[in-house]
VOSE-923543 format. One line per field, with one value per residue: residue in three letters; x, y negated, z negated of N, C-alpha, C in turn. Coordinates in pm, whole numbers, plus 50000, padded with zeros to 5 digits. Each point is the difference from the previous one (the first is absolute). Layout:
<rs>
residuo = [ala|...]
nxx = [X|...]
nyy = [Y|...]
nzz = [Z|...]
caxx = [X|...]
cayy = [Y|...]
cazz = [Z|...]
cxx = [X|...]
cyy = [Y|...]
czz = [Z|...]
</rs>
This chain:
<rs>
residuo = [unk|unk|unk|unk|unk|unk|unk|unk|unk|unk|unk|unk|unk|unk|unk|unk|unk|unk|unk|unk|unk|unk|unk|unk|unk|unk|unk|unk|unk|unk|unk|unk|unk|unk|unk|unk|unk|unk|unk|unk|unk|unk|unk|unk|unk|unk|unk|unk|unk|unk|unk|unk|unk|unk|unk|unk|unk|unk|unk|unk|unk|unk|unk|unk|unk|unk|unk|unk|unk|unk|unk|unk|unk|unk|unk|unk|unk|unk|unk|unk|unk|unk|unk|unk|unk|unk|unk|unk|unk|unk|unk|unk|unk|unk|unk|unk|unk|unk|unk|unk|unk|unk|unk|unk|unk|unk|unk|unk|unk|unk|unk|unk|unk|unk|unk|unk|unk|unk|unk|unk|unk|unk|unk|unk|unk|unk|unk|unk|unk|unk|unk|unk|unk|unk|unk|unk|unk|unk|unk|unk|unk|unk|unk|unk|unk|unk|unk|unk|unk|unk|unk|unk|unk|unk|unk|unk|unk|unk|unk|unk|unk|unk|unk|unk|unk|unk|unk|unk|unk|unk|unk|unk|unk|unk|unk|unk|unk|unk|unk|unk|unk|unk|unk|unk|unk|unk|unk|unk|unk|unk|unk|unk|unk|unk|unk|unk|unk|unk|unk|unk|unk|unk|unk|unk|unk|unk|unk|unk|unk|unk|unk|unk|unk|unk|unk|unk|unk|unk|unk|unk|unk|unk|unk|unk|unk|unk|unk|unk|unk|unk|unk|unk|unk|unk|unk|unk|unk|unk|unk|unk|unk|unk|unk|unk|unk|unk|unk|unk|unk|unk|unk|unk|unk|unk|unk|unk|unk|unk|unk|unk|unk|unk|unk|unk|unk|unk|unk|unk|unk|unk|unk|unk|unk|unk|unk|unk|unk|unk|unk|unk|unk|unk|unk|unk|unk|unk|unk|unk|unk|unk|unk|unk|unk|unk|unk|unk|unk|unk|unk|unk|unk|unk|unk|unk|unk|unk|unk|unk|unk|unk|unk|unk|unk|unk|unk]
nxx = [46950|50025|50108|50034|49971|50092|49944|49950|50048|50082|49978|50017|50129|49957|49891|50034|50083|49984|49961|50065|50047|49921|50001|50171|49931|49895|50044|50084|49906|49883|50048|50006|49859|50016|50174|49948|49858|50110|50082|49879|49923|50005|49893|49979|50074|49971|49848|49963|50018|49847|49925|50046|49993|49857|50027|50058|49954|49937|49977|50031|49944|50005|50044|49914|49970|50081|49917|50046|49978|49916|49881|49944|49890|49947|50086|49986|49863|49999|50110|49964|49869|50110|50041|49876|49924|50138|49982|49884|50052|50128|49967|49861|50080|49903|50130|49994|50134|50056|50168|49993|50040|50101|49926|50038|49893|50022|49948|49897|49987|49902|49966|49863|49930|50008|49868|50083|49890|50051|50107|49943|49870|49997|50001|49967|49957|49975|50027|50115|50008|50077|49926|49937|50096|50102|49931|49947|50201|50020|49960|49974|50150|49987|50029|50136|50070|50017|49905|49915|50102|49994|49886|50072|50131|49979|50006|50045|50090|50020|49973|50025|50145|50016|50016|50081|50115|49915|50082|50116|49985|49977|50061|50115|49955|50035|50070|50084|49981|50033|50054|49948|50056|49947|50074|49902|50037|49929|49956|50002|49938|49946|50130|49971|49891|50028|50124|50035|49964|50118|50047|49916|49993|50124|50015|50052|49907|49930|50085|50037|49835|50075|50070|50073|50028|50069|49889|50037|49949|50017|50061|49936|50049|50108|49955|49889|50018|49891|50010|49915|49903|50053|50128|49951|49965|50123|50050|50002|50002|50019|49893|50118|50119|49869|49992|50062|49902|50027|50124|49985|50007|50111|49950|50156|50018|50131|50040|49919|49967|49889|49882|49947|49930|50045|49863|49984|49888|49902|49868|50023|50093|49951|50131|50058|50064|50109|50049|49977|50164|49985|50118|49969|50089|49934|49937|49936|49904|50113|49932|50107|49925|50002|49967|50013|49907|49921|50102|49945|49998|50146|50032|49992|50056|50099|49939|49918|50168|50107|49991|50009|50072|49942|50078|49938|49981|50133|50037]
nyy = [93048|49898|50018|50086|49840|49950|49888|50071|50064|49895|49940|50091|49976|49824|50043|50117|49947|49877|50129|50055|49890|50000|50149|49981|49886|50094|49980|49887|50060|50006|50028|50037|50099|50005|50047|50101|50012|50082|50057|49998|50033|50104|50113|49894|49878|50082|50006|49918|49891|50023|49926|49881|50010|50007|49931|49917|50045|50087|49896|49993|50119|49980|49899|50014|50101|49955|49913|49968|49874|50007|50030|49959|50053|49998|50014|50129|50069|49970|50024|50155|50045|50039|50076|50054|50009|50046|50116|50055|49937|50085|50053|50029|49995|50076|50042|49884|50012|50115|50036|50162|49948|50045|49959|49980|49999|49926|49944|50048|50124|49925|50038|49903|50118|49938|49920|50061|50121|49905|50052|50067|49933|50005|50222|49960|49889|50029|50172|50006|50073|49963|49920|49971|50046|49936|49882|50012|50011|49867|49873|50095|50024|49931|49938|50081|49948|50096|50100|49853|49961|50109|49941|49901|50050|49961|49976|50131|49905|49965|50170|50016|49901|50092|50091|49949|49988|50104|50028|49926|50033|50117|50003|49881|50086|50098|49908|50049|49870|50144|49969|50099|50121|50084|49961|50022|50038|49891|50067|50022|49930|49872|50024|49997|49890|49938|49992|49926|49923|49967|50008|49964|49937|50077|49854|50105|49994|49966|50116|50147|49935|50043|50166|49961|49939|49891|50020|50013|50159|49990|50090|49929|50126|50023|49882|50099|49949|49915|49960|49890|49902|50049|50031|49912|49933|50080|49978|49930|49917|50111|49969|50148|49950|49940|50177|50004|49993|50096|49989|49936|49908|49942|49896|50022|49894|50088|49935|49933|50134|49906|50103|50149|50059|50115|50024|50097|50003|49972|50076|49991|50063|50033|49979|50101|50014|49981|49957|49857|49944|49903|49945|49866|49998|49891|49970|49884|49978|50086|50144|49935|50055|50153|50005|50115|50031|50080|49987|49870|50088|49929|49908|50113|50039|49926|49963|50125|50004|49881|50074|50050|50105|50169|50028|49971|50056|50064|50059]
nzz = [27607|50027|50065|49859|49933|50029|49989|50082|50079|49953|50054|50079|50046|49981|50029|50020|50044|50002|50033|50011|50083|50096|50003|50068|50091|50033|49896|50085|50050|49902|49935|50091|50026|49861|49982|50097|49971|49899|50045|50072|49897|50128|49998|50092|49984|49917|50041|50093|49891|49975|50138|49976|49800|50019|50102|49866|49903|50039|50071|49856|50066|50140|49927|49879|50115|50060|49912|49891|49951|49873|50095|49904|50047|49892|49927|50090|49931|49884|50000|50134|49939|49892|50053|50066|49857|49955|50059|49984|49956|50012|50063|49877|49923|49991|49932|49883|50004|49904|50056|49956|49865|50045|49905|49903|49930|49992|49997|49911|50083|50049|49867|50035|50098|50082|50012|50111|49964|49942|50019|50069|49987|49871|49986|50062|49921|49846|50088|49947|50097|50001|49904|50088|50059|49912|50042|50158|49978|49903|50087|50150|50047|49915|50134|49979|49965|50009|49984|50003|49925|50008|49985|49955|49956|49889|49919|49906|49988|50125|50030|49861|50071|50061|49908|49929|50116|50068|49898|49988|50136|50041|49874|50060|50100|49876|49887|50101|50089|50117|50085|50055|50004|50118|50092|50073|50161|50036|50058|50141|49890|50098|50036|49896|49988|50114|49977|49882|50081|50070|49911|49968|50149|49994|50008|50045|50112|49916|49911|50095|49979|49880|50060|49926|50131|49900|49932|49873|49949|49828|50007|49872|50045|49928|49964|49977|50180|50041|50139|49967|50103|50116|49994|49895|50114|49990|49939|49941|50135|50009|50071|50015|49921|50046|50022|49865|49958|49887|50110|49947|50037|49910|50019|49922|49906|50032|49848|50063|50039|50081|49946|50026|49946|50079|49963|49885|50078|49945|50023|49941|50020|49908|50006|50052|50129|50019|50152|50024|49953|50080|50006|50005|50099|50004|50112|50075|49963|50038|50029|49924|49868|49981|49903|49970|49911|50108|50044|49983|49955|49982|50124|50061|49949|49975|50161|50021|49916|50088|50127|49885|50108|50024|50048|50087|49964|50008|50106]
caxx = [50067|50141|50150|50061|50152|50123|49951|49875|50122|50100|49860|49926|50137|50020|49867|50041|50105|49897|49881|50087|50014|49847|49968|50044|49923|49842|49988|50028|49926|49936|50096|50157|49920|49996|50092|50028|49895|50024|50077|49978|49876|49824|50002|50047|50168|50043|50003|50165|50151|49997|50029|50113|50101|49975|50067|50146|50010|50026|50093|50122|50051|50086|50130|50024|50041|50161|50008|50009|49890|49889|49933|49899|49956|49965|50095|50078|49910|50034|50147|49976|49863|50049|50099|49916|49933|50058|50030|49920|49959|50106|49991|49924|50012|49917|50031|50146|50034|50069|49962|50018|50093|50077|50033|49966|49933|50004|49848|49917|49902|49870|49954|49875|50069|49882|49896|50020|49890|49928|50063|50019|50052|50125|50096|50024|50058|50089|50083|50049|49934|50091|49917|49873|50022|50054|49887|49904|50013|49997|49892|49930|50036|50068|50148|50054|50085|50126|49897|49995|50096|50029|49883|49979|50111|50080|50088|49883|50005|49918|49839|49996|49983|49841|49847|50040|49969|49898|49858|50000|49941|49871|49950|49963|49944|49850|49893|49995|49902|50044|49904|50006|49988|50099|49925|49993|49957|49862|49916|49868|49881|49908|50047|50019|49864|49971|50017|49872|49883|49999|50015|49884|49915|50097|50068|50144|50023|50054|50116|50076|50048|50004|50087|50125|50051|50113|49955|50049|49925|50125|49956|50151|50106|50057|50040|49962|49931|49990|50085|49933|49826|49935|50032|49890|49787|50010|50038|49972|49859|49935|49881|49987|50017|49970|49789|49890|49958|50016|50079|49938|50097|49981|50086|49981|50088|50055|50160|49996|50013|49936|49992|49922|49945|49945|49953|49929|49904|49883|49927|49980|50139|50069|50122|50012|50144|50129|50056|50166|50008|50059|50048|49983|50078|49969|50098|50025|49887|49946|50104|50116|50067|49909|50053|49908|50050|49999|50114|50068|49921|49974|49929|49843|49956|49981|49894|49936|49919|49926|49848|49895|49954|50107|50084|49971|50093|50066|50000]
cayy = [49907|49956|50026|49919|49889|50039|49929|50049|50149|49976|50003|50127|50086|49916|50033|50149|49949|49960|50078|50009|49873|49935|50081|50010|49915|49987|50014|49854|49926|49915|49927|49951|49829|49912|49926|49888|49903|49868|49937|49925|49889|50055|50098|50012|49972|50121|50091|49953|50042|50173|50095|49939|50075|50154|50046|49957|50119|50105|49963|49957|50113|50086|49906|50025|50105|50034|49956|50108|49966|50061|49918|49983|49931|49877|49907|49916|49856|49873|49962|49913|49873|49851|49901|49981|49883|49888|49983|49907|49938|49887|49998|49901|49885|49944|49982|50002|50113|49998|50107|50004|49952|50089|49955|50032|49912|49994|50015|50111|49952|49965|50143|50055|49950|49912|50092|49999|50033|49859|49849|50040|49855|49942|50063|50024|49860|49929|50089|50049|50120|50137|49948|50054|50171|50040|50004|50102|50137|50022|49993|50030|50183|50066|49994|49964|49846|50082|50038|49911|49944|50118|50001|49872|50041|49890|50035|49976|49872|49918|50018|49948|49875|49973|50042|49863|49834|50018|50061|49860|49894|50051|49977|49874|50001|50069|49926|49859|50047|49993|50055|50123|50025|50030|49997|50081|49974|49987|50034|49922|50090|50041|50090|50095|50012|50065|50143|50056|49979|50150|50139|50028|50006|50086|49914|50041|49907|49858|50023|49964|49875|49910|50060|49968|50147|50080|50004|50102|50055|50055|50112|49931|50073|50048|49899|50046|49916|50011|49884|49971|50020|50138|50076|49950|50017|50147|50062|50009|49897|50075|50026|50107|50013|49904|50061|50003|49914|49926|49934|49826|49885|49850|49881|49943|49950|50079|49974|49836|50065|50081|50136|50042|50076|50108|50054|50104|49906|50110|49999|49828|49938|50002|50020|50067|50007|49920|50093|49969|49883|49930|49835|49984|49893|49892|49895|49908|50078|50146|50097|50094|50111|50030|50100|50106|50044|50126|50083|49940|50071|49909|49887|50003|50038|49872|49920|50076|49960|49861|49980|50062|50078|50027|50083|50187|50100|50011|50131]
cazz = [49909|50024|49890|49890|50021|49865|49858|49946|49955|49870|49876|49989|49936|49837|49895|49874|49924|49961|49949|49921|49906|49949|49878|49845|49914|50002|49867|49969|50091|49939|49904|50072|50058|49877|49984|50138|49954|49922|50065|50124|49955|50008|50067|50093|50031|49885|50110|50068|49923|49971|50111|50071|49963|50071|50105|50038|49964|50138|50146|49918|49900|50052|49972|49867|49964|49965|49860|49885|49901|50050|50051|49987|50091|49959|49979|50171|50086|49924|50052|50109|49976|49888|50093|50116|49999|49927|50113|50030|49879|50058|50136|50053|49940|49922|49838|50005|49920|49870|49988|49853|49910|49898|49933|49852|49941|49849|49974|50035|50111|49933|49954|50064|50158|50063|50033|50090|50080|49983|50091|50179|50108|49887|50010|50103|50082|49919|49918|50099|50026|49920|49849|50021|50012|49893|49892|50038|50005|49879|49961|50032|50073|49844|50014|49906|50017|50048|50124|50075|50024|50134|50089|50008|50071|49889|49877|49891|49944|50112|50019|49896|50026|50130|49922|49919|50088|50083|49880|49951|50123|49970|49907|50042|50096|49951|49936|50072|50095|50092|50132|50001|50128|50153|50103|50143|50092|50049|50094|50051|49956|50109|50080|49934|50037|50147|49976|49909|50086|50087|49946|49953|50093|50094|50077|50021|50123|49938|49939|50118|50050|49883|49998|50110|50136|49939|49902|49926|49899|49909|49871|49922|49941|50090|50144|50108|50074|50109|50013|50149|49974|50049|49871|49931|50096|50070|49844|49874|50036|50118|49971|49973|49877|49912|49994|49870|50007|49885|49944|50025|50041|49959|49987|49901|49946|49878|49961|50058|50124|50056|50046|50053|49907|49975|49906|50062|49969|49959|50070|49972|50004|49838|50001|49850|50003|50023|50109|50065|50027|50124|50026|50183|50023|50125|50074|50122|50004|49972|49840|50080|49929|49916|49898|49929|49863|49932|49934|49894|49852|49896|50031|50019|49889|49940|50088|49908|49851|50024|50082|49914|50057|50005|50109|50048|50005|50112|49997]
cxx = [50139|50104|50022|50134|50108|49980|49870|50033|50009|49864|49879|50117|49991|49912|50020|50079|49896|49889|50113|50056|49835|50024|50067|50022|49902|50001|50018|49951|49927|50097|50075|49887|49946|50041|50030|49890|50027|50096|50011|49889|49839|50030|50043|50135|50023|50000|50151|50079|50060|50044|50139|50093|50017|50091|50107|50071|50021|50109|50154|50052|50104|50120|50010|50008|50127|50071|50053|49902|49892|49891|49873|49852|49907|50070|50054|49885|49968|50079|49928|49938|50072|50105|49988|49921|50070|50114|49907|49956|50109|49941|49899|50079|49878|50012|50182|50068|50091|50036|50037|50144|50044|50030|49905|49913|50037|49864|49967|49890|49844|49950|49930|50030|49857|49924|50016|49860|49891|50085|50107|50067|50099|50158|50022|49998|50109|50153|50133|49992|50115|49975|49859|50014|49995|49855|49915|50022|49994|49884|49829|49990|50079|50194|50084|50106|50103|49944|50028|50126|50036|49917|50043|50101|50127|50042|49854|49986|49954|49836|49993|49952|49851|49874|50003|49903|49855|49859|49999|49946|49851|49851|49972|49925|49822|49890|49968|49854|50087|49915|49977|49920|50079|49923|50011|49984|49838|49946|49899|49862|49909|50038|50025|49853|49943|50070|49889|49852|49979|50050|49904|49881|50063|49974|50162|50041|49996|50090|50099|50031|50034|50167|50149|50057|50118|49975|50072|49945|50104|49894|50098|50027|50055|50059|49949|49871|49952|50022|49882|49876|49969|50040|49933|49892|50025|50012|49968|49822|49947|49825|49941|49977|49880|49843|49942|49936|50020|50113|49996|50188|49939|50147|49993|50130|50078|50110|50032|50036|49913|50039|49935|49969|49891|49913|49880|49888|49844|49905|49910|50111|50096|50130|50007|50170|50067|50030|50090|49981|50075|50025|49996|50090|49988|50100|49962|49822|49999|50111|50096|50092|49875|50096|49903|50106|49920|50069|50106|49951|49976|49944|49822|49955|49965|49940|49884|49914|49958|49855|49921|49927|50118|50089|49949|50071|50092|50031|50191]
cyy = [49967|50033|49864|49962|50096|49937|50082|50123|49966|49962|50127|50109|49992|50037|50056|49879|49904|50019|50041|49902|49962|50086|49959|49812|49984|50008|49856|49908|49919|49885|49860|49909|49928|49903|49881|49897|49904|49885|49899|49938|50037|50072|50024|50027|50094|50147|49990|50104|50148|50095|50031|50069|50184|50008|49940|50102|50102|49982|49967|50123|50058|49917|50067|50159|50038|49942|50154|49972|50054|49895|49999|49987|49879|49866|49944|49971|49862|49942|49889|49905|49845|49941|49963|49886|49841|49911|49886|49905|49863|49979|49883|49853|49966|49978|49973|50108|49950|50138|50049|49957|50139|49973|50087|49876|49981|50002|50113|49980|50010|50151|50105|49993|49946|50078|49962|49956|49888|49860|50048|49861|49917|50008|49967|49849|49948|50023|50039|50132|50120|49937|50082|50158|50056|49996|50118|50168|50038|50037|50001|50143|50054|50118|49963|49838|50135|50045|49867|49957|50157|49990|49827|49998|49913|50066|49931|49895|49908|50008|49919|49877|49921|50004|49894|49904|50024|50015|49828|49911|50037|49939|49879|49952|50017|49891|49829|50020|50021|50031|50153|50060|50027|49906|50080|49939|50060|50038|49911|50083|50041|50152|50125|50067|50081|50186|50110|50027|50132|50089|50050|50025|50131|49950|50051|49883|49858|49989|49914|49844|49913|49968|49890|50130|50085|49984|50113|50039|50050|50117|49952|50147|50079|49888|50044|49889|50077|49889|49986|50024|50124|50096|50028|50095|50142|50060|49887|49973|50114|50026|50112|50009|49884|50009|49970|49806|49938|49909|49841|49937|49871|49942|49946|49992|50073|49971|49912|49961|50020|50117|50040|50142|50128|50042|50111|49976|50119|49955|49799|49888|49913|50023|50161|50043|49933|50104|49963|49818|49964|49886|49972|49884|49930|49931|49965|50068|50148|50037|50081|50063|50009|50114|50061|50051|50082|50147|49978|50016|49880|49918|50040|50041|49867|49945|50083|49919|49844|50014|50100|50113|50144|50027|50091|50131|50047|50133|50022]
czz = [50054|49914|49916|50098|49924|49864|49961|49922|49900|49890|49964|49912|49849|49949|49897|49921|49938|49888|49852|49866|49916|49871|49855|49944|49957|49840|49958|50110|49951|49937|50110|50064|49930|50035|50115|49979|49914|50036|50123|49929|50036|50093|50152|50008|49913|50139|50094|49942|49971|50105|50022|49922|50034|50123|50010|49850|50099|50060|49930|49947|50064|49993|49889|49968|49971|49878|49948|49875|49967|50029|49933|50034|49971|49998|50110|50109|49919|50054|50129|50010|49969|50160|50082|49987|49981|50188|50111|49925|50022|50178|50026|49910|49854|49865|50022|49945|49922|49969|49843|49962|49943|49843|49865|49959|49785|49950|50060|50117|49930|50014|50087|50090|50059|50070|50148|50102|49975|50050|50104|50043|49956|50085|50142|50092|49952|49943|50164|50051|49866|49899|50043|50021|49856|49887|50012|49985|49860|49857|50022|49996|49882|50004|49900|50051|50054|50149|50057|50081|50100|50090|50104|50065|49888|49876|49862|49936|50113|49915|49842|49978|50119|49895|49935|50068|50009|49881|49947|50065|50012|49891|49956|50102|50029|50000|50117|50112|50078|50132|50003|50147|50091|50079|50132|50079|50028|50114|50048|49952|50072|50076|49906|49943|50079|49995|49901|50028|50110|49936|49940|50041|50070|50144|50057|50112|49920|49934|50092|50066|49912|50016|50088|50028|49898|49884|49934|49908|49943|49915|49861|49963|50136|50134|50136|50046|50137|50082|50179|49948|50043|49869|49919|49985|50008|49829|49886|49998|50045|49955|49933|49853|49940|50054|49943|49989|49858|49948|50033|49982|49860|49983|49865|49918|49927|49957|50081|50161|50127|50099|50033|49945|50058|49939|50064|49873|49992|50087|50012|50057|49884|50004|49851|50024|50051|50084|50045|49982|50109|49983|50166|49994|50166|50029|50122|49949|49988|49891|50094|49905|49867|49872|49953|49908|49914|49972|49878|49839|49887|49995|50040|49800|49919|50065|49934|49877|49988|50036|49941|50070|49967|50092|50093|50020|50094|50021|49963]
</rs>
């Protein structure tokens, strides 16, 4: 085995540490990929988001250790998720903004809080992102207007006034026709066919030729990749891991996504588990990046209960 780089070192040093952090969030893990789902609009861009607050959480601690405050840990992966997303959010340009009004309302804010988990697409074309934070922490994640406004980074009267604007816009919104929906980038289906095809056939040599030379495979956690076709063909593709004959390959539509669907399948070839989902991303004719997401608990859990199969079990 060849010597660890110095970046390799440092990432073998970080583990414990790591392993460490994983533990004392593993209690707001579910929750936080709620929140990130709700917040980006469907499961995918929620995944992202999630990863993303997982390792910009981590990688932010060693600034915030010399705080005196106390740190929460929920509250300070909310935090990240809400600024991260609102970050990208200005980056891509896609919503105008507005940011919150320090201000007191004379009128009372509208009683009921909105049924969040029914106008996603509402909250989220029609709403500025710190109106849309404020609705979802409120009134999804049952946050207090005090909690939020610490989580959001503003003052309890902003979040007040946001629930106002956002529960008043909302509700006018409800009853209108609006468009709804994400949209994704598309894959060349044929080429994503052809994979499915050989994977199923354990076609590995037709894999390979599907493969750009710098094709990239992502594990979505941890940001862990492999980076090159050989790479690949040697570890995740490797022929070794894929004897059994029962696990079948489909192509198929998820959360408006084509994908590619794992399933461990009965002597008939009947789908009875969910093993792994894969997004394939093309280009010039081939695939030059693939995602797997079977380390990803929530999202395979909720893929699961759509495709009416269960989970297979994990060790």
């Amino acid at each position: 085995m060849s010597q660890q780089t110095q970046l390799q070192q440092l990432g073998t040093d970080t583990r414990p540490m790591f392993d460490r952090f994983w533990g004392i969030i593993a209690p707001f893990q579910g929750e936080l990929w709620n929140y990130c789902r709700k917040l980006t609009g469907d499961p995918w861009d929620g995944e992202d988001l999630y990863q993303d607050t997982i390792m910009k959480s981590f990688t932010s601690l060693s600034s915030l250790s010399v705080r005196t405050q106390v740190l929460h840990p929920k509250a300070y992966l909310f935090r990240v998720a809400t600024n991260h997303w609102i970050d990208i959010c200005r980056r891509q340009q896609k919503i105008k903004f507005g940011d919150f009004a320090d201000e007191q309302y004379a009128e009372s804010n509208p009683s009921a809080p909105f049924n969040v988990y029914e106008s996603v697409e509402y909250l989220l074309q029609y709403l500025p992102p710190k109106q849309s934070v404020a609705v979802i922490l409120v009134d999804a994640f049952q946050f207090t207007a005090s909690e939020a406004a610490e989580i959001i980074g503003t003052t309890e009267g902003a979040v007040q006034a946001a629930l106002f604007r956002g529960r008043s816009t909302l509700r006018k919104l409800a009853s209108s026709e609006m468009p709804k929906g994400v949209a994704h980038e598309v894959p060349d289906v044929s080429i994503v066919g052809k994979y499915v095809s050989f994977f199923n056939e354990r076609n590995f040599d037709g894999i390979a030729s599907l493969l750009a030379e710098n094709a990239v495979f992502s594990f979505v956690t941890q940001s862990s990749k492999e980076f090159g076709r050989d790479t690949i063909m040697e570890a995740s593709h490797n022929p070794s891991h894929y004897k059994s004959s029962d696990l079948k390959a489909v192509m198929i539509n998820l959360w408006g996504k084509t994908t590619v669907a794992l399933y461990k399948t009965d002597a008939v070839g009947n789908p009875i588990a969910l093993n792994e989902i894969l997004t394939i991303e093309t280009e010039d004719n081939c695939i030059v990046g693939i995602k797997g997401y079977y380390f990803c608990p929530e999202l395979m859990e909720a893929a699961s209960e759509i495709l009416g199969v269960p989970r297979e079990a994990t060790d």
